[in-house]
mmCIF file as Biopython writes it, N, C-alpha, C and O atoms, coordinates in Angstrom:
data_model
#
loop_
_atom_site.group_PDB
_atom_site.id
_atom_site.type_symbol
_atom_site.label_atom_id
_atom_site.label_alt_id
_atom_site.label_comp_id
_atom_site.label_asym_id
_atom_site.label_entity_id
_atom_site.label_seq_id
_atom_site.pdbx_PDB_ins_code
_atom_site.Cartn_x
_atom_site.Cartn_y
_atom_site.Cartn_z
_atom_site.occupancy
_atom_site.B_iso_or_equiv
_atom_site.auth_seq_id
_atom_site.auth_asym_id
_atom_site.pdbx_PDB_model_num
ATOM 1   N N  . UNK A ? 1  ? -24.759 70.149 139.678 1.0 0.0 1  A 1 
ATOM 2   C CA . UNK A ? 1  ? -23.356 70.416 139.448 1.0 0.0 1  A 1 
ATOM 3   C C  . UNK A ? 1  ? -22.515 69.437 140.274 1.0 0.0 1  A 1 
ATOM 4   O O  . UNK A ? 1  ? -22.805 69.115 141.426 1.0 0.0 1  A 1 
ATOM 5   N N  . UNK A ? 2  ? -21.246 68.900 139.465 1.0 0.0 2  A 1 
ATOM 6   C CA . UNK A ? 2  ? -20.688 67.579 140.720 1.0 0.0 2  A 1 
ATOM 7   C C  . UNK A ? 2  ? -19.637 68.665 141.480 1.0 0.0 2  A 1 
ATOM 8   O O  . UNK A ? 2  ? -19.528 69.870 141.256 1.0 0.0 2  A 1 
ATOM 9   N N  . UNK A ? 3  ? -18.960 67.899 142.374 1.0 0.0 3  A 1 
ATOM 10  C CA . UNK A ? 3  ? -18.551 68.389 143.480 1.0 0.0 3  A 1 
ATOM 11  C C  . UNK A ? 3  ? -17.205 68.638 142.812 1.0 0.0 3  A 1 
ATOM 12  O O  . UNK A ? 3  ? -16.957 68.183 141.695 1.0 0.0 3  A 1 
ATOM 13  N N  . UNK A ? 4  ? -16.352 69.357 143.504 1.0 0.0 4  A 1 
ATOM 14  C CA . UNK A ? 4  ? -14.844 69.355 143.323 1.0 0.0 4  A 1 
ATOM 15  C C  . UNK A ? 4  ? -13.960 68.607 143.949 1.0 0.0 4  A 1 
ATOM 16  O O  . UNK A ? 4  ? -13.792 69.042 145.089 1.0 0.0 4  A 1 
ATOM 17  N N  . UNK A ? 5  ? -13.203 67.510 143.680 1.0 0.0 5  A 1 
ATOM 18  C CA . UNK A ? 5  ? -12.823 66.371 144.158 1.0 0.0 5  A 1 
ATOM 19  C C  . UNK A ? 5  ? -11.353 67.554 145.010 1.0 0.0 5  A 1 
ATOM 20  O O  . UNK A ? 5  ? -10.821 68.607 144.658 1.0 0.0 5  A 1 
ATOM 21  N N  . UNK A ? 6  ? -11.202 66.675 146.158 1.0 0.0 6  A 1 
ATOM 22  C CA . UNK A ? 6  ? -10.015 67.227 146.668 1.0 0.0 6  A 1 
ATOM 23  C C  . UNK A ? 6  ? -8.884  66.635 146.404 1.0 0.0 6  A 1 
ATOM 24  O O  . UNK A ? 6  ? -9.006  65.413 146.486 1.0 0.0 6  A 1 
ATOM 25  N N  . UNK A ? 7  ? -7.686  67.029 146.082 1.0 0.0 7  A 1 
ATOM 26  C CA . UNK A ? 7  ? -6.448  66.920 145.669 1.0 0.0 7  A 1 
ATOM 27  C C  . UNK A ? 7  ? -5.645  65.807 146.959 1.0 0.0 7  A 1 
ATOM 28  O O  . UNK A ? 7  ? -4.772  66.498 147.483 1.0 0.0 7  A 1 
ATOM 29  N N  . UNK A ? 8  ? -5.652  64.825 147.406 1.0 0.0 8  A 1 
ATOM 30  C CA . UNK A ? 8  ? -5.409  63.822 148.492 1.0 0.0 8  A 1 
ATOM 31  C C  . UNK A ? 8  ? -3.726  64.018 148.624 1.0 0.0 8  A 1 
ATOM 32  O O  . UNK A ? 8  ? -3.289  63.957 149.773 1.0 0.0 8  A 1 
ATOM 33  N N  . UNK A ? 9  ? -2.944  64.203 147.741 1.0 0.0 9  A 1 
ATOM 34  C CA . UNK A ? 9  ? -1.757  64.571 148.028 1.0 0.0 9  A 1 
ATOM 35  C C  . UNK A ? 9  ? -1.044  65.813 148.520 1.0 0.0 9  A 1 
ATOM 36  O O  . UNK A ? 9  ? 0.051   66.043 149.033 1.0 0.0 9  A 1 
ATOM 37  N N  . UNK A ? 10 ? -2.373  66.702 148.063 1.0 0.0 10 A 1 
ATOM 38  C CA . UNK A ? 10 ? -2.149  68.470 149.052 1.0 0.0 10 A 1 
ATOM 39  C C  . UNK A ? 10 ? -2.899  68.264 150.452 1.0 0.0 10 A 1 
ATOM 40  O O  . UNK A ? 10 ? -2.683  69.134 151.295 1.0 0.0 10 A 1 
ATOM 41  N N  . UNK A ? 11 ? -3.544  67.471 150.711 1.0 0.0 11 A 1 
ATOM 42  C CA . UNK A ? 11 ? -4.157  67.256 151.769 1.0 0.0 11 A 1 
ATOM 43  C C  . UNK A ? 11 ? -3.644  66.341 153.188 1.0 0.0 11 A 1 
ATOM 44  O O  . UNK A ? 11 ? -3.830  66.604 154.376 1.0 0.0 11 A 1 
ATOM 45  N N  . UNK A ? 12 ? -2.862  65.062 152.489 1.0 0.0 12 A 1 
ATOM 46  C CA . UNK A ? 12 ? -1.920  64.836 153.519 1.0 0.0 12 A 1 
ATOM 47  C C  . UNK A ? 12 ? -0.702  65.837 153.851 1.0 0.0 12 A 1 
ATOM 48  O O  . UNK A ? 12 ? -0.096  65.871 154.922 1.0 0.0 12 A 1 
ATOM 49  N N  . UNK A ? 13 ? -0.499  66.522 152.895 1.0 0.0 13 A 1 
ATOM 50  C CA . UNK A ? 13 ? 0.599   67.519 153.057 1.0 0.0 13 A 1 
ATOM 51  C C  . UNK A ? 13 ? -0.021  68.861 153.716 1.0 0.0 13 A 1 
ATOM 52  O O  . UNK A ? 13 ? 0.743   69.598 153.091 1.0 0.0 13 A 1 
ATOM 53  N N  . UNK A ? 14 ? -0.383  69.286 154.072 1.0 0.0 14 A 1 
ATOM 54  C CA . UNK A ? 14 ? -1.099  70.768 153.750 1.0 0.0 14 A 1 
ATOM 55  C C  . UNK A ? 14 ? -2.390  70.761 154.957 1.0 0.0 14 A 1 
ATOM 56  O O  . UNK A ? 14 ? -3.527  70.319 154.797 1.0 0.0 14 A 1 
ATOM 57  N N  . UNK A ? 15 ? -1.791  71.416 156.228 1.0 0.0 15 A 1 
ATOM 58  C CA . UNK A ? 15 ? -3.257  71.412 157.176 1.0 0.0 15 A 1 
ATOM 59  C C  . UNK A ? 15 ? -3.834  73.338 157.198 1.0 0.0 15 A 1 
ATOM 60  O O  . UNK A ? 15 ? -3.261  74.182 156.508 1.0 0.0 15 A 1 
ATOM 61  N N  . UNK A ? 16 ? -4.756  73.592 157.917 1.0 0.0 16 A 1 
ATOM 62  C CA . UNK A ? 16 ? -5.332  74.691 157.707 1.0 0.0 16 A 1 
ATOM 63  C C  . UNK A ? 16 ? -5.117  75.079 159.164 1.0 0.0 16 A 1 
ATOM 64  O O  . UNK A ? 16 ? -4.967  74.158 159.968 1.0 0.0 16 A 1 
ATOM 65  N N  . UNK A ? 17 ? -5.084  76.366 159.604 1.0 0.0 17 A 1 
ATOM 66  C CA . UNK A ? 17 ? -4.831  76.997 160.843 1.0 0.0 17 A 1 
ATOM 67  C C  . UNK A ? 17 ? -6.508  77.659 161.160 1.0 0.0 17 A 1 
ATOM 68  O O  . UNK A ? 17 ? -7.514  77.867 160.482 1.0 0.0 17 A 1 
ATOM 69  N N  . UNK A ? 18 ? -6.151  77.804 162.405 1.0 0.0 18 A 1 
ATOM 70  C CA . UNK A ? 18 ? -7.512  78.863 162.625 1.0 0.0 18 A 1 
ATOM 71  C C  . UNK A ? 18 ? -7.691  80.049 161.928 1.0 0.0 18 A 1 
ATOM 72  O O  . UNK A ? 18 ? -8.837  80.405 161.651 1.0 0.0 18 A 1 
ATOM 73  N N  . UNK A ? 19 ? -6.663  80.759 161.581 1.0 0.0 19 A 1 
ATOM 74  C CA . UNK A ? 19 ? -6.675  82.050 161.105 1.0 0.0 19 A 1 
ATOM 75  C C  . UNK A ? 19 ? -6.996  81.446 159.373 1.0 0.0 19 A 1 
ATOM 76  O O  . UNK A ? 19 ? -7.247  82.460 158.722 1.0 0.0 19 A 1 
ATOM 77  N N  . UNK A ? 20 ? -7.036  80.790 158.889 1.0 0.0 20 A 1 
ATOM 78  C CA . UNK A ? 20 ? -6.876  80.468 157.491 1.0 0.0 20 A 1 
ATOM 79  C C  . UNK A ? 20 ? -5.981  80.436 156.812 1.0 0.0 20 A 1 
ATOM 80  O O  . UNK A ? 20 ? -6.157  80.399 155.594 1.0 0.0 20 A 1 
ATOM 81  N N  . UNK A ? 21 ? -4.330  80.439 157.521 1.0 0.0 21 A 1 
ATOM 82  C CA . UNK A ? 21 ? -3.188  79.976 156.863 1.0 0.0 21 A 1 
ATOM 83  C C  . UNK A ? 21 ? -2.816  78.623 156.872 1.0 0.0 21 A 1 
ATOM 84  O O  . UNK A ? 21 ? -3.132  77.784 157.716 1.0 0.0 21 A 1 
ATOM 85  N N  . UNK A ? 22 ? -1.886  78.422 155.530 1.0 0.0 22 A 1 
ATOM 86  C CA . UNK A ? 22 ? -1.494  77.131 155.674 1.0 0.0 22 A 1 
ATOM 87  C C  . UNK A ? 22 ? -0.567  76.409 155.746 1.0 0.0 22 A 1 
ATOM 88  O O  . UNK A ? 22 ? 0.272   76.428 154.845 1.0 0.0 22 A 1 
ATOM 89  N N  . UNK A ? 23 ? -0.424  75.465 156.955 1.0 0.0 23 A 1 
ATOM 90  C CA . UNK A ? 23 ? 0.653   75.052 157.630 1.0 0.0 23 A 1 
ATOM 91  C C  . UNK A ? 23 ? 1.626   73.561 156.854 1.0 0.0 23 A 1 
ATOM 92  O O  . UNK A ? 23 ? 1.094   72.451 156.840 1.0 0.0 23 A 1 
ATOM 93  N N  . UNK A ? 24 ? 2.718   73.729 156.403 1.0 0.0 24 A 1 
ATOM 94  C CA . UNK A ? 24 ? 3.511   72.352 155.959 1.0 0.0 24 A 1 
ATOM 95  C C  . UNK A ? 24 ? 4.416   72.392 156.618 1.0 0.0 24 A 1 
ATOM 96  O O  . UNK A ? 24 ? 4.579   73.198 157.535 1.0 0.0 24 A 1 
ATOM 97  N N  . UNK A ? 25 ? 5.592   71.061 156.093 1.0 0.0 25 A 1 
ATOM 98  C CA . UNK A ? 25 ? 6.267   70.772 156.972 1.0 0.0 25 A 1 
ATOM 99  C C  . UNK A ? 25 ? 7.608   70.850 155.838 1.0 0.0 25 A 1 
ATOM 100 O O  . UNK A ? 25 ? 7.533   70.783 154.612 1.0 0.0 25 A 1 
ATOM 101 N N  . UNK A ? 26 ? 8.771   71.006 156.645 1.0 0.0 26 A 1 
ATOM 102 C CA . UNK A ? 26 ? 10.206  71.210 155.499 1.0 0.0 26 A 1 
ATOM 103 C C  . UNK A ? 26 ? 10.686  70.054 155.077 1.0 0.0 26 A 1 
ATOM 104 O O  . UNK A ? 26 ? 10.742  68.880 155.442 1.0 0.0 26 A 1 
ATOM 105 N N  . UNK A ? 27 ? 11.059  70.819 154.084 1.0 0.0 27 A 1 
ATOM 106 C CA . UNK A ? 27 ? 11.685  69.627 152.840 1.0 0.0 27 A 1 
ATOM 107 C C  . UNK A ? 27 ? 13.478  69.732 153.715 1.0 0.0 27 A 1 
ATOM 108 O O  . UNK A ? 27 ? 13.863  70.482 154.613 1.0 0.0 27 A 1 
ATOM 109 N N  . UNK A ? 28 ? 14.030  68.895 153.137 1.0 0.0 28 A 1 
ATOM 110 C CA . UNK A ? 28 ? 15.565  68.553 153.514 1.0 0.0 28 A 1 
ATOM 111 C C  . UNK A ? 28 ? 15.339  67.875 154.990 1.0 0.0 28 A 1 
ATOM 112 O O  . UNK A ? 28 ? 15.699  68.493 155.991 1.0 0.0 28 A 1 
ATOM 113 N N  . UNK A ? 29 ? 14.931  67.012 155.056 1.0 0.0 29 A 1 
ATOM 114 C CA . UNK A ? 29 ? 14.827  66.573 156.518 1.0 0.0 29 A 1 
ATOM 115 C C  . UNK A ? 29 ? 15.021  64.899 156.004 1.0 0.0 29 A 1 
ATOM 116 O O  . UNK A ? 29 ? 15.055  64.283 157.069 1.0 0.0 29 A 1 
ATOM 117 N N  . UNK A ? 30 ? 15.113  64.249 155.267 1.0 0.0 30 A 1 
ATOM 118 C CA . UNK A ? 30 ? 15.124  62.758 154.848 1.0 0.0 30 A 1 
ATOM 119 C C  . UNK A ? 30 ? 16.278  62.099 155.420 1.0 0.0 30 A 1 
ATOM 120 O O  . UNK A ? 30 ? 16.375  61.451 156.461 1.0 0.0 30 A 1 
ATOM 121 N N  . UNK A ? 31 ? 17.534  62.527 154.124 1.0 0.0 31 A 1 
ATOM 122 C CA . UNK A ? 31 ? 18.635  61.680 154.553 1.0 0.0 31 A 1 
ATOM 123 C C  . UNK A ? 31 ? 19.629  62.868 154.308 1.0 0.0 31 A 1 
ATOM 124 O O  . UNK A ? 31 ? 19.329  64.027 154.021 1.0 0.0 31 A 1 
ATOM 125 N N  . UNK A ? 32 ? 20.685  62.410 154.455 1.0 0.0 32 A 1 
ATOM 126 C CA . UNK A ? 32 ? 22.252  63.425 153.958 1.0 0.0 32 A 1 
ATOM 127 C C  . UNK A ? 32 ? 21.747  64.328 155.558 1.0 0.0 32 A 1 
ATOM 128 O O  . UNK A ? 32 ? 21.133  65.377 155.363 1.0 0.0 32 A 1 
ATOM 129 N N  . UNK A ? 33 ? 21.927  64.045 156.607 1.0 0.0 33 A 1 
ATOM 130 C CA . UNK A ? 33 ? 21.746  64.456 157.321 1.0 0.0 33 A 1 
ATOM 131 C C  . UNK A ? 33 ? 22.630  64.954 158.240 1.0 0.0 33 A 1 
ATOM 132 O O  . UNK A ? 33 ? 22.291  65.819 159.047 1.0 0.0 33 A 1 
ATOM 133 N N  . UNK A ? 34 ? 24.206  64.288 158.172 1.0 0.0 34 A 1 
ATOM 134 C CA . UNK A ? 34 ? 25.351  64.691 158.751 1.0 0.0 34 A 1 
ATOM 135 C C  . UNK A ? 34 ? 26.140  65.799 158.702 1.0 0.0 34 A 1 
ATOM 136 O O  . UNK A ? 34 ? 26.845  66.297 159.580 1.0 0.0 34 A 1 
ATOM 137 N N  . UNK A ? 35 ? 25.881  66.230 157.228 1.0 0.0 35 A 1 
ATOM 138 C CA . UNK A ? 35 ? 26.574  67.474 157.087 1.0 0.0 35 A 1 
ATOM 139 C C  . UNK A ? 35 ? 25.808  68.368 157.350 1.0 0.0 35 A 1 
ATOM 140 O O  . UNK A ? 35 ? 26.419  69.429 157.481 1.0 0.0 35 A 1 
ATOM 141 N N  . UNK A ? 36 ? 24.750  68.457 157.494 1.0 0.0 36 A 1 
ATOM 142 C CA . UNK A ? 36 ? 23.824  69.502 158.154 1.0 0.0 36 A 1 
ATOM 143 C C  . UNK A ? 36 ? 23.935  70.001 159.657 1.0 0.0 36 A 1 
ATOM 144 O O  . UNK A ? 36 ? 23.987  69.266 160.643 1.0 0.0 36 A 1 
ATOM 145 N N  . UNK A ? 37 ? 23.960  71.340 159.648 1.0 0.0 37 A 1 
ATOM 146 C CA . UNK A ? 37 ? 24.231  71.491 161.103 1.0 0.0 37 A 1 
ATOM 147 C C  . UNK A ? 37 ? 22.733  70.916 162.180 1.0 0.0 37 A 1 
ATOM 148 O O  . UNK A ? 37 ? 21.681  70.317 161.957 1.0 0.0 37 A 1 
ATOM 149 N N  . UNK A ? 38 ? 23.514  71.602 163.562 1.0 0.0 38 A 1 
ATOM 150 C CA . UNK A ? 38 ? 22.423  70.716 164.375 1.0 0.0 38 A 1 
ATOM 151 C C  . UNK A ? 38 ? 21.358  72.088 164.139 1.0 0.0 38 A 1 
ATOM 152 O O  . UNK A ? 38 ? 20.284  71.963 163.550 1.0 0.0 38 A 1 
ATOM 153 N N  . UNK A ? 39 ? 21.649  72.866 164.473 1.0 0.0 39 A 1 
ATOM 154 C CA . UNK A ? 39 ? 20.785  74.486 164.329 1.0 0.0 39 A 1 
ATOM 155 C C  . UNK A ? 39 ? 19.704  74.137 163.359 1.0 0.0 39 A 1 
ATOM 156 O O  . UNK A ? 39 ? 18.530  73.904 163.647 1.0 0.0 39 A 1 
ATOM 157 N N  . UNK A ? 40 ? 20.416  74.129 161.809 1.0 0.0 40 A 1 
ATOM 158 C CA . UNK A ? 40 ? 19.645  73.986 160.636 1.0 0.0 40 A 1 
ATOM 159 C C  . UNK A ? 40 ? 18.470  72.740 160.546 1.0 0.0 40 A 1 
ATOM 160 O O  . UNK A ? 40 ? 17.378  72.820 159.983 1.0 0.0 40 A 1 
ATOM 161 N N  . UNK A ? 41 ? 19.055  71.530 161.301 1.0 0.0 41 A 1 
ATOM 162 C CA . UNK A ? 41 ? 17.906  70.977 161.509 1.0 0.0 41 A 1 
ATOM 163 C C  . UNK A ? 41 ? 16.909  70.860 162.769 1.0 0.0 41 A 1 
ATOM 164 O O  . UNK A ? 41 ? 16.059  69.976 162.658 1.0 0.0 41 A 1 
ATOM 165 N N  . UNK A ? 42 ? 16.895  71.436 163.662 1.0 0.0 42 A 1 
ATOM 166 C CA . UNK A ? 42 ? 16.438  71.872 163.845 1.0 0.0 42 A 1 
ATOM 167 C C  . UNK A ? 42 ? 15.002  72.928 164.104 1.0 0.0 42 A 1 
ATOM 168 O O  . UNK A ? 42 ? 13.961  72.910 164.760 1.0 0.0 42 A 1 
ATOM 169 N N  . UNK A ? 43 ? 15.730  73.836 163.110 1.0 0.0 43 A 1 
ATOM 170 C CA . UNK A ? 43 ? 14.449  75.099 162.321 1.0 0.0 43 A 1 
ATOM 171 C C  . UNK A ? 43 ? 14.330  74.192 161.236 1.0 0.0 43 A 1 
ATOM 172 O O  . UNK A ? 43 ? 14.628  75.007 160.363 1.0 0.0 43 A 1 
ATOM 173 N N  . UNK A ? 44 ? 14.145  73.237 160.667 1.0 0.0 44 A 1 
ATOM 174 C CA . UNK A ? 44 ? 13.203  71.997 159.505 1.0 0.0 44 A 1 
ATOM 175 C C  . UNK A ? 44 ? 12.520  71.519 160.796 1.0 0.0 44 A 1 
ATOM 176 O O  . UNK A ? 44 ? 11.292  71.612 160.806 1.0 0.0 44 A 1 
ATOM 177 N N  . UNK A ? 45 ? 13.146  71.006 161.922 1.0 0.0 45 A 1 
ATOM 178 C CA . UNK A ? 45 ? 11.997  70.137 162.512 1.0 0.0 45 A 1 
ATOM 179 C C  . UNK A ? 45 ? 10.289  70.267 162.794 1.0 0.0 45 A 1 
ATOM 180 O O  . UNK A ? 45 ? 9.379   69.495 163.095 1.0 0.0 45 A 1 
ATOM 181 N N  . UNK A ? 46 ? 10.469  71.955 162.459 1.0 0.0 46 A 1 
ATOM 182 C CA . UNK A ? 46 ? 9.033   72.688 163.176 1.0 0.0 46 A 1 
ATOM 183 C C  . UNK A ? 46 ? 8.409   73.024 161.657 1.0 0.0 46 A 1 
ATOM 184 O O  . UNK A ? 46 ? 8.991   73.257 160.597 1.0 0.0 46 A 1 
ATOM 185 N N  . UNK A ? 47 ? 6.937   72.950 162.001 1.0 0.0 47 A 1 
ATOM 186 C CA . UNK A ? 47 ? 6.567   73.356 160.934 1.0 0.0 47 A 1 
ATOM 187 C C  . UNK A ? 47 ? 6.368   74.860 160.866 1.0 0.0 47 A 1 
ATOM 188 O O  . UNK A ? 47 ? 6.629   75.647 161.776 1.0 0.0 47 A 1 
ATOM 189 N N  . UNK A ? 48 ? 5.696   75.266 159.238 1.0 0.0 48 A 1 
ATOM 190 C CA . UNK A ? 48 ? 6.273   76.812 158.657 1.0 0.0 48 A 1 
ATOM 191 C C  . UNK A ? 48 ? 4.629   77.026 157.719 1.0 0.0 48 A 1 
ATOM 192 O O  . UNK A ? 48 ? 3.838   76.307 157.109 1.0 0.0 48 A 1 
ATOM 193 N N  . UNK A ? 49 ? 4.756   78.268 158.034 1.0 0.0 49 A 1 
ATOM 194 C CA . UNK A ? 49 ? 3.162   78.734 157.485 1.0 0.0 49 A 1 
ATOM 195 C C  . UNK A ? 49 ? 3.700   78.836 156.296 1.0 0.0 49 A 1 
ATOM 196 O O  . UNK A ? 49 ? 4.921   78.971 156.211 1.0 0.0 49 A 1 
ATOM 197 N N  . UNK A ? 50 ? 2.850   78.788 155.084 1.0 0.0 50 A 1 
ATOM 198 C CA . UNK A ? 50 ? 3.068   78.848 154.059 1.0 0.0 50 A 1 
ATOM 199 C C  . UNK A ? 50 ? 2.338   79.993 153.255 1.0 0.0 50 A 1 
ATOM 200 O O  . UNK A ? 50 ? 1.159   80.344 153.307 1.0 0.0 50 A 1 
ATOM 201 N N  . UNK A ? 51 ? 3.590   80.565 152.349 1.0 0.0 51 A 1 
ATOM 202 C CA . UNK A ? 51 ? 3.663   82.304 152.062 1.0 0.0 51 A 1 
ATOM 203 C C  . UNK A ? 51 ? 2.155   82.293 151.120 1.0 0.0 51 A 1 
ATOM 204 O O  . UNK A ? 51 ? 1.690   81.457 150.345 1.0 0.0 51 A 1 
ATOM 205 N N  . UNK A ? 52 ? 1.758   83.369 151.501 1.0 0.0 52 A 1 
ATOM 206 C CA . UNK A ? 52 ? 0.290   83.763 150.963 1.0 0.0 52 A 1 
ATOM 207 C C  . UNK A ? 52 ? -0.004  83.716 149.318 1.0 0.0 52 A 1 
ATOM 208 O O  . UNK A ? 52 ? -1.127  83.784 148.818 1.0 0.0 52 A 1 
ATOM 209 N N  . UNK A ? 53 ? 1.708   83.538 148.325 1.0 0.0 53 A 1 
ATOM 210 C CA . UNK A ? 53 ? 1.023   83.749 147.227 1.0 0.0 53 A 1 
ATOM 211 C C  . UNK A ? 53 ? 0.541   82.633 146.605 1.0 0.0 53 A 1 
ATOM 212 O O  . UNK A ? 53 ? -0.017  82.598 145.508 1.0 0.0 53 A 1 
ATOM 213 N N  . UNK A ? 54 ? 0.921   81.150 147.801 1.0 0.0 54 A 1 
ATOM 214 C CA . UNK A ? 54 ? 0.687   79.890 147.098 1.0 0.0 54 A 1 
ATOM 215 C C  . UNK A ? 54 ? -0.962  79.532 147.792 1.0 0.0 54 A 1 
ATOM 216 O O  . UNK A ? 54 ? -1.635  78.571 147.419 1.0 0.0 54 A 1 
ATOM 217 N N  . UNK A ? 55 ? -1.388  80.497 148.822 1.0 0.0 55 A 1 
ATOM 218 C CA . UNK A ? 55 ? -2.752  79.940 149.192 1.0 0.0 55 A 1 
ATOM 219 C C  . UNK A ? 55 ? -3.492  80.003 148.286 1.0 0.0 55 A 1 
ATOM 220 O O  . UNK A ? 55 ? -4.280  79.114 148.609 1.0 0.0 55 A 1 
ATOM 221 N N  . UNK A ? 56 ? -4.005  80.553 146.981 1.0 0.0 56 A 1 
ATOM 222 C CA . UNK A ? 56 ? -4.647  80.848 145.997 1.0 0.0 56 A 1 
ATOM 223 C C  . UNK A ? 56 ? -4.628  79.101 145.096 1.0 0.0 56 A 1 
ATOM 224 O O  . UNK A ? 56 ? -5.499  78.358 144.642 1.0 0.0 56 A 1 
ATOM 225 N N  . UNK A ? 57 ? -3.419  79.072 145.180 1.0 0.0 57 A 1 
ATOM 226 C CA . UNK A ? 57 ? -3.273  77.299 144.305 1.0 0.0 57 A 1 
ATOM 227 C C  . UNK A ? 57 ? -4.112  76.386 145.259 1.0 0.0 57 A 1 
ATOM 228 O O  . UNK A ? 57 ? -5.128  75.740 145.002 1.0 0.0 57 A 1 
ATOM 229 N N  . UNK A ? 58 ? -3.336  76.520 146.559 1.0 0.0 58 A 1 
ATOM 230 C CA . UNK A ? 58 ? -4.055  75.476 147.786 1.0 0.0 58 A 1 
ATOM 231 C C  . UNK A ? 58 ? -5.144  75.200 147.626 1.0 0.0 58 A 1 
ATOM 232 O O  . UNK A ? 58 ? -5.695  74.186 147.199 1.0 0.0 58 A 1 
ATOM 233 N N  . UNK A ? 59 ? -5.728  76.786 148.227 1.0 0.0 59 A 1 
ATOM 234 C CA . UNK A ? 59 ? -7.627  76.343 148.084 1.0 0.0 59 A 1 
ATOM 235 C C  . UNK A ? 59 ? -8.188  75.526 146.425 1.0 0.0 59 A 1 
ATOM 236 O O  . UNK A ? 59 ? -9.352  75.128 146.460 1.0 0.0 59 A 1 
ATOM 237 N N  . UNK A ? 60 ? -7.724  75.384 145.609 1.0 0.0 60 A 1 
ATOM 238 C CA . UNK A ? 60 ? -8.356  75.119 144.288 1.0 0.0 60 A 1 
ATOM 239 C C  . UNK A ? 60 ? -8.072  73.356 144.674 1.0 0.0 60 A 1 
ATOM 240 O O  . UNK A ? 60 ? -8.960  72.520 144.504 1.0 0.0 60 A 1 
ATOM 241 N N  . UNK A ? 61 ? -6.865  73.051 145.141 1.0 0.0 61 A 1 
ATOM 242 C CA . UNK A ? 61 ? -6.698  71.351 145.775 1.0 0.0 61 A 1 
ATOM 243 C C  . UNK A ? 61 ? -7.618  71.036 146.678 1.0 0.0 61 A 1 
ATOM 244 O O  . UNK A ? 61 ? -8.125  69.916 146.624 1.0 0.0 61 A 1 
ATOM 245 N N  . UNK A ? 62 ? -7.905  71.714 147.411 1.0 0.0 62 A 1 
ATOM 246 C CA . UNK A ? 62 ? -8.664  71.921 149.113 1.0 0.0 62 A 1 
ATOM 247 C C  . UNK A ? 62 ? -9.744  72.334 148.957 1.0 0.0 62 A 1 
ATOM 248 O O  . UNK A ? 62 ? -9.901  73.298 149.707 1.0 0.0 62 A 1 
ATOM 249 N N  . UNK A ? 63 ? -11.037 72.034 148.089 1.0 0.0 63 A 1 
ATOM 250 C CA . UNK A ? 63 ? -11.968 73.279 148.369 1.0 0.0 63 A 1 
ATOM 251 C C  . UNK A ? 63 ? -12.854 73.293 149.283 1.0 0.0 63 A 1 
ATOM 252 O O  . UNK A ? 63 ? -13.504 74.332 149.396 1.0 0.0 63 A 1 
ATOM 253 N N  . UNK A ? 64 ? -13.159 72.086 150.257 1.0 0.0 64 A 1 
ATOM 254 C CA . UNK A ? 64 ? -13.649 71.735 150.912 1.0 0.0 64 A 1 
ATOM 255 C C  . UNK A ? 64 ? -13.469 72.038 152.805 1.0 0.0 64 A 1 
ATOM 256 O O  . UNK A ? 64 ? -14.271 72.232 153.718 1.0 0.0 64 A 1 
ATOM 257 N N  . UNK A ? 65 ? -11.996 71.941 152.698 1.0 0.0 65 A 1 
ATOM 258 C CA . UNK A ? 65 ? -10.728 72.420 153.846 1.0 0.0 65 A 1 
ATOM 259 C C  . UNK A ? 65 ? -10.956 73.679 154.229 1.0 0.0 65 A 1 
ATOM 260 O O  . UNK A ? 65 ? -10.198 74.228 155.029 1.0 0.0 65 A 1 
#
């Protein structure tokens, strides 16, 4: 049986925690950055576990991870 190739674009994006959640990083952080408060960027700077109903997609990119 061949292997399941991993998805390389969920994988630079997308790390795994000890517990088996999975950790990304926020979107709106590029440019247009002035009108944004300092607060709001801020809470983007840190990364954010990602909600349990998308781990089901993940692992099928990741199966290896």
């Amino acid at each position: 049986m061949r292997k399941i190739k991993t998805l390389q674009a969920a994988s630079k994006r997308f790390k795994i925690t000890a517990l088996g959640k999975y950790k990304h990083r926020h979107a709106y952080m590029r440019h247009i950055l002035t009108k944004k408060s300092t607060k709001h960027k801020r809470h983007l700077r840190h990364k954010s576990i990602l909600p349990k109903i998308y781990s089901t997609t993940i692992m099928k990119y990741l199966p290896y991870i």
